[in-house]
N, C-alpha and C positions, 0 to 999 in steps of 0.2 A: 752832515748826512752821509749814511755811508752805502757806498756804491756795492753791489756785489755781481760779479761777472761768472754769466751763468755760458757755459760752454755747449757746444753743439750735442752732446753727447745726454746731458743735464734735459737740455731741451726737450729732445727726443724722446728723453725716458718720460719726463713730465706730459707729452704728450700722448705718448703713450696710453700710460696710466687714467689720464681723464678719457681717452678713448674706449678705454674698459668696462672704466667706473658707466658710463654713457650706457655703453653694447648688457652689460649687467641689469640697469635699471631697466633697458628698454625690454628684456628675452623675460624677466621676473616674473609679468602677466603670463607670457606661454609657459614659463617652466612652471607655473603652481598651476595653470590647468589642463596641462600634462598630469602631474599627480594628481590633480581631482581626477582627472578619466581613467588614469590608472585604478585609480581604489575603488572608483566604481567600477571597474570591470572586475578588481577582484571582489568585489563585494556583491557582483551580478550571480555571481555564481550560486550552488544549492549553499556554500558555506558562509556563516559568516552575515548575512541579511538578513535584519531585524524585520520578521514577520508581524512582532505587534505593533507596531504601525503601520501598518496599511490595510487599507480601504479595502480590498479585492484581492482573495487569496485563486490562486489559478490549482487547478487539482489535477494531477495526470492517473487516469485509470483504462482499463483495456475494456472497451464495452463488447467483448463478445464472451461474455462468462455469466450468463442470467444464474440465478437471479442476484446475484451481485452488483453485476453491472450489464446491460446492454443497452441495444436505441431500440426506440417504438416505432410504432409506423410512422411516424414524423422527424424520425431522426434526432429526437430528442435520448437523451440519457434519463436513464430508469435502474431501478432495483435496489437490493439493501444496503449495498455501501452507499449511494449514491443519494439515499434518506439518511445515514449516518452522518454523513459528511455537513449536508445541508444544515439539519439541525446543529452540529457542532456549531457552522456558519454561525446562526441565528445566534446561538447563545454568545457568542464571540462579538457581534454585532459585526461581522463582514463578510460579504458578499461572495458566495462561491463561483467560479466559473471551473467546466468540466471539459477539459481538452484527453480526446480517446489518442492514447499512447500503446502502441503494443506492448504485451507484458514485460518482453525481455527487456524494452529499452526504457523502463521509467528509470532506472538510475542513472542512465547516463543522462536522460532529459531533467533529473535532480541536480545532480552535479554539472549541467552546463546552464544552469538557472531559469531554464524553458521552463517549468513549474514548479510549486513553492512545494506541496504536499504531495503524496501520492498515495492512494488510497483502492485497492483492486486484489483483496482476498488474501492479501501478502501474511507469507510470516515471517518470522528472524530470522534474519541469516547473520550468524555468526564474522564470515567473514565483512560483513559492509556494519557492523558496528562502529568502526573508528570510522566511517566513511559520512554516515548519517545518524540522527538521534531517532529512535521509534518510541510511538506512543505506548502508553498500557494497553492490551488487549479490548478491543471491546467485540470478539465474538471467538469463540471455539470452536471451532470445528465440530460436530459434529456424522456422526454413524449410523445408516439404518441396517437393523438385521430386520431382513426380506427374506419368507420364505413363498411359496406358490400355496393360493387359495385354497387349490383341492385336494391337499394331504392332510393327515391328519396330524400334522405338526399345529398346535394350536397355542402353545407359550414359548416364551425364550426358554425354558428350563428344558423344555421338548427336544431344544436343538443340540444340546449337550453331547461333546461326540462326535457330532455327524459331521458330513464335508460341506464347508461354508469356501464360496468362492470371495475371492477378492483382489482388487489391482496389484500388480506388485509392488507399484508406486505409491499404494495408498498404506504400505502394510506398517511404514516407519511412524505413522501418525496415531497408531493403535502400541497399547501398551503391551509385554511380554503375557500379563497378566489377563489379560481380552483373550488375545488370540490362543493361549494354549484352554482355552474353553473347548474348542474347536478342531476337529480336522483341515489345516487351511490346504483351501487348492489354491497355488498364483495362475492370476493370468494378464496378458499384455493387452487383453483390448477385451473392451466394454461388452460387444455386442456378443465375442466367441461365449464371454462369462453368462450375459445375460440367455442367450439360445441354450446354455448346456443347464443352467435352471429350469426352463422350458420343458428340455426333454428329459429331467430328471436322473441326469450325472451328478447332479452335488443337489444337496437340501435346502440350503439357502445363500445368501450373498451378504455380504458386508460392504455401503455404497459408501460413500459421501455423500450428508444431506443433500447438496445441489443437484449430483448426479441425478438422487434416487425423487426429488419430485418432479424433474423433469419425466421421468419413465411411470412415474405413479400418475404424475395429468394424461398421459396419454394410452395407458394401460392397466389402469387402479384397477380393475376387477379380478384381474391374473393375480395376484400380490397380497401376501399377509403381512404389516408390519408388527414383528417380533418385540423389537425396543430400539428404543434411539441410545448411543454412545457417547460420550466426550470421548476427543481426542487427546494428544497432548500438545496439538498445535492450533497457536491463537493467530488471530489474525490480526494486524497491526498497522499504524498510520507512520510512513515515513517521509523523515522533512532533513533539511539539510543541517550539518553540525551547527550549533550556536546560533539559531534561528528566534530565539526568545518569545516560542508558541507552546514551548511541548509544557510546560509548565499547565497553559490554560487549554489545552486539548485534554490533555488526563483531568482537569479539575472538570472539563465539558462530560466524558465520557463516565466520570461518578457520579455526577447530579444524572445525568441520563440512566441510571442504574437504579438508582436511588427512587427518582422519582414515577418510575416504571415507562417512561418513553420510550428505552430501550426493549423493552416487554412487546410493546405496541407494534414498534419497527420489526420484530422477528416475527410476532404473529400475522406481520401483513407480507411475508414472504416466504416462510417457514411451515407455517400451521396449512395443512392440508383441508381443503375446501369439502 
């Protein structure tokens, strides 16, 4: 038999080594769920989370912009994004929940994973394309030319010419083509444009629909609507990069076209009563 003489140093190493081997098997459980909670955090975010699995898609939209999105006397959320979205839900078979985000912050509440979709009058922005994927359009913007009941302005072709008021901010949403119809006046707020129609400084206005049924329910008898406009800005559903919904959100928002639901949802907010 052969003896072998193991020295202090041998020992030491050897013990070592099984010490390691030990402290490794034992840390294995915490270091792999450390990386599960890593991935899930980065996977909690707007990027990256597979939305077709799951049960309950959360929506961030700013409910103080009727009739798109606002609350009712109960607090509840109302209006036509907020019929868009639902039905989307339903065909999707999942569950909406409606958390009111103010407009500035839905992307940051996208991008920190606080809501899956965000849905509140939105159009493309250019710069948050690499940021988030957007749906197809499912609504245009819309234009009303408004002129006052008691002239005898009585067709859009009447208005040809004459000074049409409109936001300054609304002018980029109208084409070169619209507007040189027109004498345009800018103006910075609603009420100076709407008061100088009134007294008969400009002949008519150029609204956005939303604007213009809000001021038609509550003053339709003053007002002639001239024609309604497409803009060239859509409105769009935004979800975080690589989220594996936008697929069945556009395929949602064609059969909604298609089968005239879409039709339905704009006449119950849009068509003037």
């Amino acid at each position: 038999m052969i003896k072998i003489k193991w020295s202090k140093r041998v020992i030491s190493a050897l013990v070592l080594s099984a010490a390691l081997v030990v402290l490794i098997v034992l840390m294995s459980p915490v270091v792999s769920c450390r990386v599960t909670e890593l991935a899930s955090s980065m996977s909690a975010n707007g990027t990256g989370r597979d939305l077709s699995k799951v049960p309950k898609l959360t929506v961030g939209t700013d409910t103080s912009y009727p009739p798109f999105e606002f609350l009712n006397q109960e607090g509840k959320a109302e209006g036509f994004d907020i019929d868009v979205i639902t039905e989307i839900g339903n065909r999707l078979g999942k569950e909406i929940e409606i958390k009111s985000v103010a407009y500035d912050s839905l992307y940051q509440e996208l991008d920190a994973g606080n809501i899956d979709l965000a849905i509140s009058a939105l159009p493309i922005l250019e710069d948050k394309k690499n940021a988030v994927d957007y749906s197809d359009a499912y609504y245009t913007l819309e234009y009303l030319l408004i002129s006052l009941s008691d002239t005898q302005i009585m067709i859009k072709e009447d208005m040809a010419s004459k000074d049409v008021g409109i936001l300054r901010t609304a002018k980029e949403g109208l084409s070169e083509e619209v507007l040189a119809r027109y004498r345009i006046a800018d103006y910075e707020d609603i009420k100076v444009m709407m008061d100088d129609l009134k007294a008969k400084n400009i002949e008519g206005v150029l609204i956005s629909k939303p604007i213009a049924i809000n001021i038609l329910n509550q003053d339709g008898m003053l007002y002639r609507v001239l024609d309604t406009i497409k803009s060239k800005r859509d409105f769009v559903i935004a979800m975080g990069k690589n989220s594996q919904i936008l697929e069945d959100i556009n395929q949602a928002i064609a059969q909604m076209a298609q089968d005239g639901t879409a039709a339905e949802i704009y006449d119950k907010w849009f068509v003037l009563q």
